[in-house]
C-alpha positions as CSV (number, residue, x, y, z in Angstrom):
1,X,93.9,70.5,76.5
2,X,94.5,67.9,79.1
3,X,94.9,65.4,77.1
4,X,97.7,67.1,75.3
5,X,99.0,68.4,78.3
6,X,99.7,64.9,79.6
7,X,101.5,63.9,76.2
8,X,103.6,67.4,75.9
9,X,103.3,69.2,79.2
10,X,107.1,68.8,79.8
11,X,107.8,70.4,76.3
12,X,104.6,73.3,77.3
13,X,104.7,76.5,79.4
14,X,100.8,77.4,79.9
15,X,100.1,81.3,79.7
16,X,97.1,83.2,80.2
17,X,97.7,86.6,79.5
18,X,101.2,86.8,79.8
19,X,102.1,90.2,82.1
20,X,104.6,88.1,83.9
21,X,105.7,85.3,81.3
22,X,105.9,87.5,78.4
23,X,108.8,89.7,80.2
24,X,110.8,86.8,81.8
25,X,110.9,85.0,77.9
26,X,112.1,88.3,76.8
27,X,114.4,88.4,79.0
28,X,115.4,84.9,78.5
29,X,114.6,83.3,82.0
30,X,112.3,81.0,80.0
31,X,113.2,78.9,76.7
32,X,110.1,77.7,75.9
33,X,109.1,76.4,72.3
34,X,105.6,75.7,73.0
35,X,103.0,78.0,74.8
36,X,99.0,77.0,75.7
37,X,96.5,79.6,76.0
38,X,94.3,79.2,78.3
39,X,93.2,82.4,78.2
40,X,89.7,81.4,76.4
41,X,88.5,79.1,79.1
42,X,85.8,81.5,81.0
43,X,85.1,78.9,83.5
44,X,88.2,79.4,85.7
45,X,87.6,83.1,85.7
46,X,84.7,83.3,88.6
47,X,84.5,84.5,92.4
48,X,82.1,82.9,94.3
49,X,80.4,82.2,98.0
50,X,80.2,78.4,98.4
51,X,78.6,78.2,101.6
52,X,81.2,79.7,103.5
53,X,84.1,78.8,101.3
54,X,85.5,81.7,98.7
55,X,86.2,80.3,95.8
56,X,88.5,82.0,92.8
57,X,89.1,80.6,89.7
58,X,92.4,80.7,88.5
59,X,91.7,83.1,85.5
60,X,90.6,85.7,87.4
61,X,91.7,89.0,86.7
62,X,92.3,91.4,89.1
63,X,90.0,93.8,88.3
64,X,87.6,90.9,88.4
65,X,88.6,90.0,91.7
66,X,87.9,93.3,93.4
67,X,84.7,94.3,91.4
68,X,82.6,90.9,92.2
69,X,79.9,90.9,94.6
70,X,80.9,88.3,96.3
71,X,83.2,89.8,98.2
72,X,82.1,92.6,100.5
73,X,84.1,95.1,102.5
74,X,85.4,92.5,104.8
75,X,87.6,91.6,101.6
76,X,89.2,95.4,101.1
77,X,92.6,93.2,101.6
78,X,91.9,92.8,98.0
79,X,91.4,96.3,97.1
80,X,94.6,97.4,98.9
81,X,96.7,95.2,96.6
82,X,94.9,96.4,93.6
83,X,95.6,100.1,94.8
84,X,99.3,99.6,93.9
85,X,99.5,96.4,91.5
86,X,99.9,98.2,88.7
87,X,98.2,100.5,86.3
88,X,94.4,99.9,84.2
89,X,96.4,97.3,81.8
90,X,98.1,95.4,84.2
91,X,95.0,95.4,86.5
92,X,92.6,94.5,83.4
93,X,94.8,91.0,82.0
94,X,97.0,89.8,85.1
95,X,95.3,86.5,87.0
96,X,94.7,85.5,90.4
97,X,96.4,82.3,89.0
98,X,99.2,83.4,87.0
99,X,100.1,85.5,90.2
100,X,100.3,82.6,92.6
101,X,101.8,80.2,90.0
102,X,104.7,83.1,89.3
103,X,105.7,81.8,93.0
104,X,107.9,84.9,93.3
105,X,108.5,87.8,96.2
106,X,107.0,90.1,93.4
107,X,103.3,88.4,93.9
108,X,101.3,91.0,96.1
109,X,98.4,88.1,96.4
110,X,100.8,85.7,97.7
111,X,100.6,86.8,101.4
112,X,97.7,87.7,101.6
113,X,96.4,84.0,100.3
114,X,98.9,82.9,103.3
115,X,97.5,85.1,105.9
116,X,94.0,83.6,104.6
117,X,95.2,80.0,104.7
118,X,94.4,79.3,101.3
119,X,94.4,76.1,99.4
120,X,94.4,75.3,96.0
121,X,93.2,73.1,93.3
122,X,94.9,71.8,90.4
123,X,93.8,69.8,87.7
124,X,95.3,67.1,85.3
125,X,93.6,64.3,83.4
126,X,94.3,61.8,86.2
127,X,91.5,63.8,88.3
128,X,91.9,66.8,91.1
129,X,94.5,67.5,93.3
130,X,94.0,70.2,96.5
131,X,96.9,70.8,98.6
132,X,97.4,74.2,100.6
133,X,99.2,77.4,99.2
134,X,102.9,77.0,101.4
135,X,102.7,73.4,100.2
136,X,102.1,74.8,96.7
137,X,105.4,76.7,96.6
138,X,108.6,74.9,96.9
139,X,110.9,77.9,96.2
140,X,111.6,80.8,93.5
141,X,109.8,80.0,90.4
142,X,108.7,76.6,91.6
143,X,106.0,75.3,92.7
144,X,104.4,71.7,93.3
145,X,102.6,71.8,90.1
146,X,103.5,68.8,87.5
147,X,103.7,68.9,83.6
148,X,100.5,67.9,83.4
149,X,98.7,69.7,85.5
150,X,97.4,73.4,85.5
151,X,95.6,75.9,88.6
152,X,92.2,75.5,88.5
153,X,91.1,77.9,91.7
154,X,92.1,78.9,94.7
155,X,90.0,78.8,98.3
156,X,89.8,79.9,101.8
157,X,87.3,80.4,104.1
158,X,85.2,83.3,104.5
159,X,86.3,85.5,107.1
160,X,84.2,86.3,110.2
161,X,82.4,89.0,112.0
162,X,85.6,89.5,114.3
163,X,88.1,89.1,111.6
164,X,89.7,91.7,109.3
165,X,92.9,91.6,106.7
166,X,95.1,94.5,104.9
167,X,97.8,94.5,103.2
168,X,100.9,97.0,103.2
169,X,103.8,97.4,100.5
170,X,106.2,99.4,99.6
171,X,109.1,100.2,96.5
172,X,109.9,102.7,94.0
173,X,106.7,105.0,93.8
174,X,103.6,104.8,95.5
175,X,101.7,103.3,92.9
176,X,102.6,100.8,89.8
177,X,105.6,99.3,91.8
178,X,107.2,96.2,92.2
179,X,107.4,95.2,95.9
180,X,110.4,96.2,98.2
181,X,109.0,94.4,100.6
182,X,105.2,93.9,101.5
183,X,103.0,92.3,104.1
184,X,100.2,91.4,104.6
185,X,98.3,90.6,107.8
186,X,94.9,88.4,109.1
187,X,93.8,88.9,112.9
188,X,90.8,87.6,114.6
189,X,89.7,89.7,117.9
190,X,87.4,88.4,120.8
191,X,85.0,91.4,120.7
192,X,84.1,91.0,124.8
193,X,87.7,90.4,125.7
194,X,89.4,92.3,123.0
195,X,92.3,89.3,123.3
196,X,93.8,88.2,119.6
197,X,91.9,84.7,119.2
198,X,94.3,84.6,115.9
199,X,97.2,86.7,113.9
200,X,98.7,85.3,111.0
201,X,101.4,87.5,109.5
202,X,103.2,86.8,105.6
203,X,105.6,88.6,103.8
204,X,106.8,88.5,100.7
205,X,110.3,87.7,102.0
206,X,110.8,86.2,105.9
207,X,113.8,84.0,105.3
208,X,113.6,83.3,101.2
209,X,113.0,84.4,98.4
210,X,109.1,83.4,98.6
211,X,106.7,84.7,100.5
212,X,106.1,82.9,103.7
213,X,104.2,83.4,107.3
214,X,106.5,84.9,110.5
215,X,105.2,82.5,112.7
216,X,107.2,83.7,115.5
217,X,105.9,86.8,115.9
218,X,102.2,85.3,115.6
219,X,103.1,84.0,118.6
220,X,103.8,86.5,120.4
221,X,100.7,88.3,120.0
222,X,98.5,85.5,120.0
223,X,96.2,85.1,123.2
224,X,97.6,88.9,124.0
225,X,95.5,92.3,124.8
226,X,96.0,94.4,121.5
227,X,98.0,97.6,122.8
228,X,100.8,99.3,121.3
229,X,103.3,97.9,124.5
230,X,102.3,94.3,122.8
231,X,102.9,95.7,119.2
232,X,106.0,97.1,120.1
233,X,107.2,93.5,121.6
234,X,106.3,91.8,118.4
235,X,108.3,94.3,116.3
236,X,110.9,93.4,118.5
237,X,110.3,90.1,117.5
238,X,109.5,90.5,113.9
239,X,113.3,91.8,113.7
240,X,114.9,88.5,114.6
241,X,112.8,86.6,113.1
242,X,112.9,88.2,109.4
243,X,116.6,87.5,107.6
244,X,115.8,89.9,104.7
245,X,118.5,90.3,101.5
246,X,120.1,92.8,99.0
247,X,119.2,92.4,95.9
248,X,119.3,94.2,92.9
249,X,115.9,96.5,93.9
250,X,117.2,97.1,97.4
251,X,119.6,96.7,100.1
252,X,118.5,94.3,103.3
253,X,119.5,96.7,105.3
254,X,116.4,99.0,104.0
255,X,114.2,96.1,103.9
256,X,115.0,95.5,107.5
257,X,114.2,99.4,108.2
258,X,110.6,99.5,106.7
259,X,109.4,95.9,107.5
260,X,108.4,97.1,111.1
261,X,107.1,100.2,109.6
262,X,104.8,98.1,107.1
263,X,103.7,95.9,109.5
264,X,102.8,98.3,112.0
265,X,100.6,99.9,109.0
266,X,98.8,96.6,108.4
267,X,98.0,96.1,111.8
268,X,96.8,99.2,112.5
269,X,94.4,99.0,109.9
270,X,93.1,95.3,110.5
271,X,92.2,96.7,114.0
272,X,90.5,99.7,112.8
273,X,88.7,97.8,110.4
274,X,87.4,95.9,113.5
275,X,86.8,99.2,115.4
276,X,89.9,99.3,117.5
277,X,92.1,102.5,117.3
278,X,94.1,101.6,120.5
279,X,97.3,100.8,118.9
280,X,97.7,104.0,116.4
């Protein structure tokens, strides 16, 4: 498979399943003449506990992803994206892969990989290549991948005793939607102190069409005492930083509405996964 990928992989579009590919050939975004399954290759479809290092192989599904063992309640990030990715079919054949290599504002895992500073490993027949997810995308539909190359897994490091994630989105319906907007957030507390050691904040649009970190705000509530005066100043900030777009879904100016509204929702829920209700 390698080896024909680095003869042909210009000519190739790989597919697993298809949930995402098969709709943009139909709709003619993709003219390809050629497509590799990959479908069949069980050893890219694992979650594991590598001393301290998640590790997710590319084929993945997402019902896989939130059954394993591996990941305990600490990982419920996971189970709120599942919640509203889409219905028993979708859930059953979409991949942790095909979702991050889709490099789109319609990927619920994208920021929540961010927020987890995830990295991830591609393969080719020249060897390994590991780079980290926001060097992985390079913009709508692209990412850093070459011809001859294909996701392999994706990484991050376990999450501590003082650390929780969640993940908010909203379109359409409650369930079975495609993103208006979504966010997802990671935040480390100092349990004596009750200070945020750590925030990292991603949504699926900050200033493009990608999903990306609003490193901004994390800096305003970094080093801070978690109250709702401090979460109030970083929606403040989270309003200048975000430069959110009409498009066909939705206006900017609603996007600009809810994004406060979301992220106050993700927030609230990383701290009372940690045992904090002071900001509700």
């Amino acid at each position: 498979m390698l080896t024909y990928l680095d003869t042909y992989g210009s000519k190739v579009q790989v597919i697993a399943h298809g949930t995402d590919l098969i709709n943009r050939m139909q709709r003619r975004q993709i003219d390809s003449t050629v497509l590799l399954d990959l479908s069949g290759l069980s050893e890219f479809n694992f979650v594991q506990n590598d001393n301290g290092i998640i590790r997710i192989g590319a084929l993945t599904t997402i019902h896989d992803l939130v059954s394993s063992s591996a990941l305990d309640s600490r990982y419920d990030v996971f189970r709120d994206v599942a919640a509203k990715f889409g219905g028993p079919a979708i859930v059953n054949m979409a991949t942790v892969g095909g979702n991050v290599c889709a490099a789109s504002s319609s990927e619920d895992l994208i920021p929540v990989l961010l927020v987890l500073n995830a990295k991830v490993k591609v393969r080719s027949k020249q060897g390994d290549r590991v780079m980290r997810l926001d060097e992985f995308l390079k913009g709508k539909r692209q990412t850093a991948l070459l011809p001859n190359e294909i996701m392999i897994e994706i990484m991050f490091e376990d999450l501590g005793s003082q650390s929780a994630c969640a993940f908010e989105k909203i379109g359409m319906r409650n369930s079975l939607i495609i993103a208006f907007l979504n966010c997802a957030i990671y935040l480390t507390l100092n349990k004596r102190s009750k200070l945020i050691d750590e925030v990292r904040i991603a949504f699926n649009r900050t200033s493009s069409k990608i999903p990306a970190r609003a490193t901004k705000t994390e800096s305003v509530l970094t080093g801070k005492y978690l109250s709702p005066e401090l979460v109030e100043g970083a929606i403040s900030s989270l309003k200048s930083e975000l430069q959110l777009t009409s498009d066909f879904r939705v206006s900017g100016e609603y996007r600009r509405e809810v994004a406060p509204v979301i992220f106050r929702r993700a927030l609230v829920k990383c701290a009372e996964r940690l045992g904090e209700k002071s900001i509700v």
